[in-house]
N, C-alpha and C positions, 0 to 999 in steps of 0.2 A: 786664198781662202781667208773668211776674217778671222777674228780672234775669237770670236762665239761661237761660228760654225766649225771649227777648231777644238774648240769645248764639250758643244755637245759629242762632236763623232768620237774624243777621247773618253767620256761619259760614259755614252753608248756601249765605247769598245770594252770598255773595263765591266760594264754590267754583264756584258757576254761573257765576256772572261769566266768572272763570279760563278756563275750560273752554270757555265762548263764543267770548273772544276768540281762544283757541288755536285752535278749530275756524275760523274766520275766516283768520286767519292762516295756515291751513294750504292759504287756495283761491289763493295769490298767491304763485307759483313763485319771484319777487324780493325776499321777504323773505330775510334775510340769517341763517343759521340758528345763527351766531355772535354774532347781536346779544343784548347781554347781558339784555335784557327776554326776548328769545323764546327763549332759553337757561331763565330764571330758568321761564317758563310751559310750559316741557317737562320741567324737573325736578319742577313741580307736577304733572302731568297725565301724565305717563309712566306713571307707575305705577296709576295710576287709568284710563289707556287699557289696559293690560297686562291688568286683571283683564276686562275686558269683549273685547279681543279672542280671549282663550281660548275666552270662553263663547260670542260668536255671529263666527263670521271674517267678511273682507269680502264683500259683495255685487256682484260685479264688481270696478268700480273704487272703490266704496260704500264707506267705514268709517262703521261706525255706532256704532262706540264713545263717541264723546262725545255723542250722541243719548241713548244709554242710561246713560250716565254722568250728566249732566245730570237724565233722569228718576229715575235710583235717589238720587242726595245729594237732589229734591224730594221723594220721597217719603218717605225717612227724617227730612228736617229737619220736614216737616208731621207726621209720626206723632210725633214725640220732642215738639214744640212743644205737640201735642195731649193727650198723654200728661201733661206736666208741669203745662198750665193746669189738666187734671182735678184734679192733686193739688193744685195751687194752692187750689182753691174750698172 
């Protein structure tokens, strides 16, 4: 794999990550929303929640923005990754 396509999938994986643990974070009312981690993982992820709650709102109590969030950076990190090995070969 080269060294970019390497880059983006570690990118990728760390955006998922983010996003995870935010979505997590977000089921436990007792987090402290001043703690400078959950601070630093909603400055990541606000704006990346922002573009998906325009396009589909919530489902009831539902946000499914980091659901879809999650699936769009997978499917972009897998097409670019894929995209690249081709010109690699």
């Amino acid at each position: 794999m080269t060294s970019l396509a390497q880059a983006i999938s570690l990118t990728g994986n760390t955006i998922v990550l983010i996003i995870f643990i935010r979505a997590i974070l977000s089921l436990f009312p007792a987090v402290d929303p001043y703690h400078p981690v959950v601070r630093f993982l909603d400055t990541i992820c606000a704006p990346i929640f922002g573009v998906f709650r325009r396009l589909m709102p919530p489902v009831g109590m539902l946000d499914l923005s980091p659901l879809l969030a999650i699936l769009t950076v997978q499917l972009v990190t897998e097409i670019l990754v894929h995209l690249l090995m081709g010109i690699g070969r």
